[in-house]
N, C-alpha and C positions, 0 to 999 in steps of 0.2 A: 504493500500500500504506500510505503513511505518511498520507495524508491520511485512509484508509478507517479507521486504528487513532485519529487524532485526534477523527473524527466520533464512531466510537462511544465514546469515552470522556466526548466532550460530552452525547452523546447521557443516556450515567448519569448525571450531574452533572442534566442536566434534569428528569430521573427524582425523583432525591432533593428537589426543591425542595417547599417547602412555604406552605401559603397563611398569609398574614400576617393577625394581629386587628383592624387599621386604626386604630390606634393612631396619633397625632401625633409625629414628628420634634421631640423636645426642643433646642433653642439649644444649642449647643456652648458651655461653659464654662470660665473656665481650670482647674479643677480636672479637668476629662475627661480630659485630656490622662492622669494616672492610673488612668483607667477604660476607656478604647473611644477607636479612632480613628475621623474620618467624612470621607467625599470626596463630591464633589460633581459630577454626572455632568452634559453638555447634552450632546444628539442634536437636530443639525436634520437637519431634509428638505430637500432641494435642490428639490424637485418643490413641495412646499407652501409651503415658509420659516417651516414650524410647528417652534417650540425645544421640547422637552421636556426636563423636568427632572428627576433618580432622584437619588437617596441612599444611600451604601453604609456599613452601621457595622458595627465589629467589636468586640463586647468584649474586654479584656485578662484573663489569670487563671481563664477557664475550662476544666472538662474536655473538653471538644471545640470547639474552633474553629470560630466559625461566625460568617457574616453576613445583617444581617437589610437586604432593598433596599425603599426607600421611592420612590414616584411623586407625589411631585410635594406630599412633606412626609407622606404619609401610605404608614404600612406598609401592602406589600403581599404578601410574600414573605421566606420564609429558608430558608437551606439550609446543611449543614455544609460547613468549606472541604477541597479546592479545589471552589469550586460554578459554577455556569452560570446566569445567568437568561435568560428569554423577555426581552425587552423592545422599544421601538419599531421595527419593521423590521431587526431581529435579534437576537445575543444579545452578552450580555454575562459576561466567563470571569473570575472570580478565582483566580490562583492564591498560592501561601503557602507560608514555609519555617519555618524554629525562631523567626526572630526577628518573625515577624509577614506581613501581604500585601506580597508584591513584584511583582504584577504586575497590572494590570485591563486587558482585552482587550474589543475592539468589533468580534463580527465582524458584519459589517454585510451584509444581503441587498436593498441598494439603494447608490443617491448621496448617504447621510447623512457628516456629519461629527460626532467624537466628540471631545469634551472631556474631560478628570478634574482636578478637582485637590483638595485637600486641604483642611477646612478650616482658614480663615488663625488660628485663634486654635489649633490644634496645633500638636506640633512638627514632623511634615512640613511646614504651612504656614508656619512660620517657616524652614523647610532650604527649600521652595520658594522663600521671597522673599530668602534669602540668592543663590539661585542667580539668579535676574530680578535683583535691585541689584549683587551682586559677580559677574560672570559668571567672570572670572580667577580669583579666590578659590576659587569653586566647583570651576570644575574640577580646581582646586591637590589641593581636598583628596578629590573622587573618584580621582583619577590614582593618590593616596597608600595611599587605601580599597585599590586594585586591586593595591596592592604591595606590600600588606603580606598580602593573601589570596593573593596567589600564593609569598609565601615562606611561608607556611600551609602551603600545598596542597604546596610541595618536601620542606620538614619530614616532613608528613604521609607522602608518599610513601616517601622514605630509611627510615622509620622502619617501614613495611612492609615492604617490599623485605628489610631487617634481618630481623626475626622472621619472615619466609618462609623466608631461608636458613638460618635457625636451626635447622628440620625437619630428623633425620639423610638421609631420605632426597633432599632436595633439597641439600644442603652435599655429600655423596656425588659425586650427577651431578652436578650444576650448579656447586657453589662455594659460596663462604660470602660474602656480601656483608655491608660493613662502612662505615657513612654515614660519609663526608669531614670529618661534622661532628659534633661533643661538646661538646654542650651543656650548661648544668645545668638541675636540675629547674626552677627557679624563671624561667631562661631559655625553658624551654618556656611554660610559667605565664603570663611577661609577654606574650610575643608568642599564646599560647592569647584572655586579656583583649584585645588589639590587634586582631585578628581579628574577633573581636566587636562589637569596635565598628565594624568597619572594615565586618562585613557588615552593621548596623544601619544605619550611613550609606548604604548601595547601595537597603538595604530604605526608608528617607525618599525617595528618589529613585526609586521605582518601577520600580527597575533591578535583573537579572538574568541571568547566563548559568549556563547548567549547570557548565561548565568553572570560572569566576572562586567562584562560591559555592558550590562542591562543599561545601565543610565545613562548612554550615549548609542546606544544599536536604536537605527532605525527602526 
């Protein structure tokens, strides 16, 4: 059932894509880094040992979200996110939350291997090579990412829970529930900013779960 709801959802995404004007892949700049993120796709064939090369770039600050994939330097393809493309011996899925892409997927309909990484002159590419030269370091401060969003998500929760039972008719049946914790505003605030960042750094790292980034997943 679950796989039959994910095909056809791939299946839309495939739908929506759109043909590219073929257009040249511009040099990633250090000024980009304020305009568009770009990563850097290889697909080999095990069968062949032929590498192909795609390009994924995302502008920042527009009205609809969306990425335009290149083969091999030259556009070919764009689609609004979360989108799907065709590509060598299968497809490949982006998906996206508030703070940008967190996720690129290669589902593969052969013995290919799949590569992504960022490129090095972003600041994913700089959060990548922090995480390759400080491996310790890196995960110091994922570990940190992950627990400071999960005291998010408790906040978050208590603070529903609260205004649920605030309803006469659930305070009635049920009871009036009352968070353990009393915060101030500006307490909320800081750790609101913390969070943020905290899901920002999950999103440099191409990382995601439903659960851990609830307060930032689309």
């Amino acid at each position: 059932m679950f796989q039959f709801i994910r095909q056809r959802k791939r299946r839309k995404k495939l739908e929506q894509v759109k043909a590219g004007d073929g257009h040249l892949l511009q040099k990633y700049q250090l000024w980009s880094i304020f305009t568009h993120s770009l990563f850097h796709i290889k697909i080999t064939n095990h069968t062949s040992g032929k590498t192909t090369s795609y390009a994924i770039k995302s502008k920042y600050f527009v009205e609809k979200p969306r990425v335009d994939l290149y083969h091999e330097n030259k556009h070919v393809a764009y689609s609004k996110l979360p989108a799907a493309f065709p590509v060598e011996n299968g497809v490949i899925e982006i998906t996206n939350n508030s703070t940008g892409i967190n996720g690129i997927h290669y589902i593969r309909a052969s013995e290919d291997t799949f590569t992504v990484s960022p490129d090095r002159r972003s600041i994913r590419g700089f959060r990548m090579w922090v995480h390759r030269r400080f491996p310790t370091l890196s995960a110091f401060i994922g570990m940190i990412a992950i627990i400071i969003l999960l005291i998010s998500i408790a906040l978050s929760i208590s603070q529903v829970l609260e205004s649920i039972s605030a309803i006469p008719w659930v305070s009635e049946n049920v009871g009036v529930f009352e968070s353990p914790l009393e915060l101030s505003v500006w307490t909320y605030f800081a750790i609101g900013i913390a969070a943020a960042i905290a899901g920002t750094e999950r999103v440099l790292m191409l990382k995601n779960h439903w659960l851990i980034d609830m307060e930032s997943t689309h």
